[in-house]
N, C-alpha and C positions, 0 to 999 in steps of 0.2 A: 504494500500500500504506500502511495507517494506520501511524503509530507504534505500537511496543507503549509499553505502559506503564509508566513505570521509578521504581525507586526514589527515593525524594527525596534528594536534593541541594543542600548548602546551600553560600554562599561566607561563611564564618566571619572572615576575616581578609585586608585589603588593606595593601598600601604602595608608596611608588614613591619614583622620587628626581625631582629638578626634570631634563627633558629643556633639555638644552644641546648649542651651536654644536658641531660635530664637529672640538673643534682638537690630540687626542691627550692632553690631559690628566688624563683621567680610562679607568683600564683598564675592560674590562669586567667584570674581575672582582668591582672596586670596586663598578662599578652593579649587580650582581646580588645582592653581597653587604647592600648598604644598602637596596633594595627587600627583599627575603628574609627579614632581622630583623626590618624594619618589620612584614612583615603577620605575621609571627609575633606579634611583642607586640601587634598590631589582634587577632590571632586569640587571644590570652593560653594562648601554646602555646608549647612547648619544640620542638625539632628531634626528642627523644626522642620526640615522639606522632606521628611522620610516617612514612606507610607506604611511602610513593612519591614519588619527584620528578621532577617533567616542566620541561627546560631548551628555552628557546625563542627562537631567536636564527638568522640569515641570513646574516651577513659573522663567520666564525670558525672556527677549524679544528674537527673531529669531538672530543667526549668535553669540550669547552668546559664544557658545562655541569655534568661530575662534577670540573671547578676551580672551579666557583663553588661547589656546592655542599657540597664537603668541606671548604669555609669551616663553614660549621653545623654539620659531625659526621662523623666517617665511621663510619655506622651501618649499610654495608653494604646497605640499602637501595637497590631498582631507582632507577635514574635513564635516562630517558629524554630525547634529545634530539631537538629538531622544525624542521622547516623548512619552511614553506608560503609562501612569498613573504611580501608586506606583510598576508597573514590568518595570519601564523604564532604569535603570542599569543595568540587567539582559538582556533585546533584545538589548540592545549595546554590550553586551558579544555574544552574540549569532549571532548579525552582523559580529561582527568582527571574530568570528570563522566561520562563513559560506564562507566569502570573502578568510579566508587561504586556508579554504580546498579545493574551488576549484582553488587555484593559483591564486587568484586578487591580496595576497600581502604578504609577508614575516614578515613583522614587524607592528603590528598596537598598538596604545596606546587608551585605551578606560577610559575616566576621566567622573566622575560621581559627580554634586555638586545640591547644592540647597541652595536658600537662602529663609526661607520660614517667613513668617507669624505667631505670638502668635496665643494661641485657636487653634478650630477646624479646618478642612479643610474648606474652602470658593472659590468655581467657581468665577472667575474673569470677564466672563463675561455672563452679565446677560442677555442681549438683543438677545439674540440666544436661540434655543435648547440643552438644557443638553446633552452630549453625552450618560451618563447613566438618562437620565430621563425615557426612558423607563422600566429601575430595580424599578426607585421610582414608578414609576405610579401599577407594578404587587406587590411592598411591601404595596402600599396604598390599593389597592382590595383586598390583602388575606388576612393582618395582620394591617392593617390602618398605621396612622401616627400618632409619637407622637414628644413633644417639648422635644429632644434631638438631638444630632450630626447624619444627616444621615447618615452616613458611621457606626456609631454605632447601629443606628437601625437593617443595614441590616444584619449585621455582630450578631448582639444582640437575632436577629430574628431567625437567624439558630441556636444559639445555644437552645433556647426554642423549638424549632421542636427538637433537638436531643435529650433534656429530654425529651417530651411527646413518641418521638418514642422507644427511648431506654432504659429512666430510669438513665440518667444522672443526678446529683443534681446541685447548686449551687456553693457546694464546690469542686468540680473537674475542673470546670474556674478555682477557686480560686488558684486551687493546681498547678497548669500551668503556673499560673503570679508569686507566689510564687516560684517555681523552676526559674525560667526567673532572676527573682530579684537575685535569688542566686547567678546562674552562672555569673552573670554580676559584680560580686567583684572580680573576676579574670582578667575579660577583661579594659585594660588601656585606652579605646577610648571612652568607655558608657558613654552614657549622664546622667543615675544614675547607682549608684552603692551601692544602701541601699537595705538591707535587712528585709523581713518583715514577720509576722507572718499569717498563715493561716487564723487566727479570727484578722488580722488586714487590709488584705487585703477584708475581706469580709465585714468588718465595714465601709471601707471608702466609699466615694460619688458615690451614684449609680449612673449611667448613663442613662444608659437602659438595664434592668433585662435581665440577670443575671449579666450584666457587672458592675462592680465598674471603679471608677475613677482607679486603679492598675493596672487594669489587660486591661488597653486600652494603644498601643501609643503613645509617645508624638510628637507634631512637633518638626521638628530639622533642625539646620544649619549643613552643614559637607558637608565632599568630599571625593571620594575614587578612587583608578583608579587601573591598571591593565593592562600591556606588553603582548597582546598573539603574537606566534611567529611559522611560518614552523619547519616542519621536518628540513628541510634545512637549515634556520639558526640555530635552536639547531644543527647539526649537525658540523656545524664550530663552535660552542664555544662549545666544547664538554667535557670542565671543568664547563660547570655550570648545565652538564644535573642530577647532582645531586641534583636541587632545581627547577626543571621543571615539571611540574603538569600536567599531560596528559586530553586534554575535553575527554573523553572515551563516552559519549552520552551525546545527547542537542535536547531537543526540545521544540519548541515556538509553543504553541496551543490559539488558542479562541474557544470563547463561542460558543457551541450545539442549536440546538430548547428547549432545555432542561431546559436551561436558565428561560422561562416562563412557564415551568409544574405545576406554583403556589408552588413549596417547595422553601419553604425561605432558606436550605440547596444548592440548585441548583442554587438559586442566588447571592451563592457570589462562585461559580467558581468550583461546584466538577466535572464536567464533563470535563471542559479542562485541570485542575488539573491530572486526571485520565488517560488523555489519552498524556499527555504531561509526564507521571511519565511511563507510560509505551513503549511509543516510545522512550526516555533515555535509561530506564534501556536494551530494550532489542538490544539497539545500542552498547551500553555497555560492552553487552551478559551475567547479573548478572539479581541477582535475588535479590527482594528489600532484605532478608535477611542477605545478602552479605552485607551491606550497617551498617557502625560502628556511624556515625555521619552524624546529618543532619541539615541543617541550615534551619527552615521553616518560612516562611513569614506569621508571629505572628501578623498582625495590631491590633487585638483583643486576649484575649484568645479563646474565642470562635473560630476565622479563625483555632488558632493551634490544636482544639479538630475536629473541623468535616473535617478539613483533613489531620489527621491521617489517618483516612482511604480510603482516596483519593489518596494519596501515596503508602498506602498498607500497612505502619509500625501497624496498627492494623485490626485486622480483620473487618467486614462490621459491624459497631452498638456498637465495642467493645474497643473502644477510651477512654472511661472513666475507662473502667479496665484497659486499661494498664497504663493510669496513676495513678490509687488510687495503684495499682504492683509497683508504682515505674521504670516502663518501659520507662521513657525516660531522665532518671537523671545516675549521678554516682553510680554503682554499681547495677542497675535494673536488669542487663542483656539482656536488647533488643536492643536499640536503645539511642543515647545520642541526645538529639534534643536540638541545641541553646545552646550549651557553652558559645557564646558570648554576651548571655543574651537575645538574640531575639529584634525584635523591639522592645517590650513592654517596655526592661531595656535601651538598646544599644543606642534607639532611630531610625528614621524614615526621614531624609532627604531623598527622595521620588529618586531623579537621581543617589543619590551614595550606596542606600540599594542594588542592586542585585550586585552589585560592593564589598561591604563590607562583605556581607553575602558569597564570594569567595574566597577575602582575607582572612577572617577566614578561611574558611576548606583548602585554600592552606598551611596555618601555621601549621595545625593539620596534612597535609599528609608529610610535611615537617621534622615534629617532632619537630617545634619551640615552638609552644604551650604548654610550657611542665610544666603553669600552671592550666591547666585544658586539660590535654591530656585523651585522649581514650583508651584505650588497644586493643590490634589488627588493627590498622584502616589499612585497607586497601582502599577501598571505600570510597567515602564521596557523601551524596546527597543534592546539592544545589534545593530550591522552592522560589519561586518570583513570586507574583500575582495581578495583577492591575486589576480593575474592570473596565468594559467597552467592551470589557475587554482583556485581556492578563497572561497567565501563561506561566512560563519559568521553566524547571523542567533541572539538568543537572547534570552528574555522574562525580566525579574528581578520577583520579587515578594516582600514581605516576608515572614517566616515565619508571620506573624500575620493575614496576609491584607488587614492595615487598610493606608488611606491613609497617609504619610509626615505624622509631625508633626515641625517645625519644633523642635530643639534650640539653646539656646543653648551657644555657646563652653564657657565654665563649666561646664559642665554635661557638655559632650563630655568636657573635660581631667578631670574628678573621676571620670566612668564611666570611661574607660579605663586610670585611674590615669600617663597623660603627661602629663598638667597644660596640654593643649594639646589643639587640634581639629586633627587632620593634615587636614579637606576644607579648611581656611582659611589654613592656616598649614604652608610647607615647614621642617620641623629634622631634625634629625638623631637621633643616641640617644647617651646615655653608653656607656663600656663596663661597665660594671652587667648596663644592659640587654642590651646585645649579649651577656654572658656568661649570664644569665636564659633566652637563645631559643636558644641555641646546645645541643649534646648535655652532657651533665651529665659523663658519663665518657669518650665515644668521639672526642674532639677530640685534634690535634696539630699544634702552632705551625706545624710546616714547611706545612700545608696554609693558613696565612694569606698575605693580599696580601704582609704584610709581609714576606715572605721575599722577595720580587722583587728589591729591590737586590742581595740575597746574590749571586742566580743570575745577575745580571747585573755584579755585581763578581767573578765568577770569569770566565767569559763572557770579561771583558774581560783579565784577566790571562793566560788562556788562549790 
């Protein structure tokens, strides 16, 4: 069935905070509240012009996000909160652009945070059925079980069905996490930003074969959020349509019968991948070649090699050639995949990645990014993939329909009146600004972070 046709929808306004080591220091209130301003003042909008707010987040108790948000106002305004595994910033994007297109609302602000747990991923609760226990139970029949991370197994697993099927090695993971590492010494927000060598990356701590400790992941603390906004209200602030990012195609797919065909490939997400890459692009009306940068949802190197060609950026088997080509780095000539380092480098806060991984490519369509910009960009393709599962595929194109011209610094900090380029440079905001984005009259102190000691100096006297 075609897409229908939908309203336009623009992403008006980005901000994020630097994703960091998960060592409790930072609440999550803090990261949503500091993303949240941010793209407000990117969007140069108050919390008064916001119709709706979509909170999106995985390790937190329920109504989480009506505490981050009553930081901005209590304006009585819906607030919705989301949970799709590691694609759950990305279906908040996707909410919230479904609800403009069909006129639900003009202004929505969509905050993405997490506050997670050292080590691997760990289910919280155990006394129930796993929602993906059915993936473990077909990864235990085809390919058994072994004492590693399972999210690394299954992800580990397709990549070993792609060598035996294709003739892929060891070192084309490696060359994937290695580029990842690279790009991420440009981007000011990653959670590392070291650079490592091909034979260093394949020395370190294996995981599970093919995987090293590099080339996985790491948990992370962080927040990121994102102003989408009507035709309509772009239309009355029609001085800022030069930094408005058109969704040009968006589609949220799940999992096929396909899922248990026993290929370890098909169980971490090609088929919804595939068909969610192709209900985008041809909402779009491009063609994946048309497509200059693409931010894809890297948990593994392995997720970034077997869908390559679930996207289509390589032909069916031939993933590993385009990257030993050099096809998805600077100066390949095909495709620039993960400037911002990808989750491997960037990091992995699970509610604010489909949120951050936008933020990027809006910077890049923008021409903010202009230290690690693309040539030609016109197109940008957003992938975000939770198992369980959920894939969010979505094409960004400028409002203007032209290729991305290259901004300098100066030029960024005097347009958005920060005096600074947020794609180059991580700061913060005075409280000026923060009182600038916040609700003009519907705000009250007890709803800020800073009441936390209070409640936890009575707590304690208690």
């Amino acid at each position: 069935m075609a897409p229908k046709q939908k309203e336009p929808c623009y992403v008006l306004g980005v901000g994020m905070t630097k994703f960091i080591k998960p060592r409790g220091k930072v609440d999550y209130t803090e990261l949503g509240y500091e993303a949240g301003i941010k793209a407000m003042l990117d969007a140069h909008i108050s919390y008064d012009d916001v119709d709706q707010g979509i909170a999106c987040y995985c390790y937190g108790d329920s109504t989480s996000g009506q505490r981050v948000f009553y930081q901005f106002g209590m304006t009585q305004i819906p607030i919705y909160n989301v949970n799709n595994n590691c694609s759950t910033g990305s279906t908040g994007l996707a909410m919230a652009r479904n609800l403009i297109s069909a006129g639900a609302a003009d202004c929505i602000l969509v905050v993405g945070f997490e506050k997670m747990m050292p080590g691997s991923l760990q289910s919280v609760w155990t006394d129930r059925e796993n929602p993906i226990g059915t993936t473990y139970s077909m990864m235990a029949s085809t390919r058994g079980l072994a004492k590693a991370p399972g999210a690394a197994q299954i992800f580990g697993n397709a990549g070993r069905e792609y060598m035996e099927k294709f003739g892929a090695e060891p070192s084309d993971f490696a060359e994937i996490a290695r580029i990842n590492h690279q790009h991420s010494v440009n981007n000011p927000y990653s959670q590392f930003r070291d650079v490592y060598t091909l034979d260093e990356i394949l020395a370190s701590t294996t995981i599970h074969a093919p995987l090293t400790k590099l080339q996985c992941c790491p948990t992370s603390d962080g927040g990121a959020a994102a102003v989408l906004v009507s035709q309509a209200f772009l239309d009355a602030r029609p001085h800022l349509a030069g930094q408005a990012v058109r969704i040009a195609g968006q589609c949220l797919a799940t999992d096929a019968p396909s899922l248990f065909s026993t290929s370890a490939i098909d169980l971490v997400g090609r088929e919804m991948t595939e068909r969610a890459a192709a209900v985008a692009l041809a909402e779009a009306g491009i063609a994946v070649r048309d497509v200059a940068v693409c931010e894809l949802h890297d948990c593994f190197s392995a997720n970034e090699l077997v869908l390559l060609d679930a996207l289509g950026l390589a032909a069916p088997g031939k993933a590993h050639e385009l990257v030993r080509a050099g096809g998805i780095t600077y100066g390949g000539g095909k495709f620039l995949v993960n400037p911002s380092g990808g989750l491997i480098s960037k990091g992995h806060p699970l509610g604010a990645t489909g949120i951050a991984q936008c933020a990027e490519l809006v910077w890049h369509l923008r021409g903010w990014a202009n230290n690690r910009a693309v040539p030609r960009t016109r197109w940008a393709l957003q992938h975000n993939l939770g198992l369980g599962g959920a894939a969010v595929v979505t094409v960004y194109g400028r409002a203007d329909g032209q290729e991305a011209v290259v901004v300098d610094s100066e030029t960024v900090g005097r347009t958005n009146g920060l005096g600074y380029n947020p794609a180059v440079e991580a700061r913060g905001f005075t409280a000026e600004q923060a009182k600038a984005a916040r609700s003009k009259d519907k705000t009250h102190e007890y709803a800020m972070t800073a009441t936390l000691p209070l409640l936890k100096a009575a707590q304690a006297k208690a």
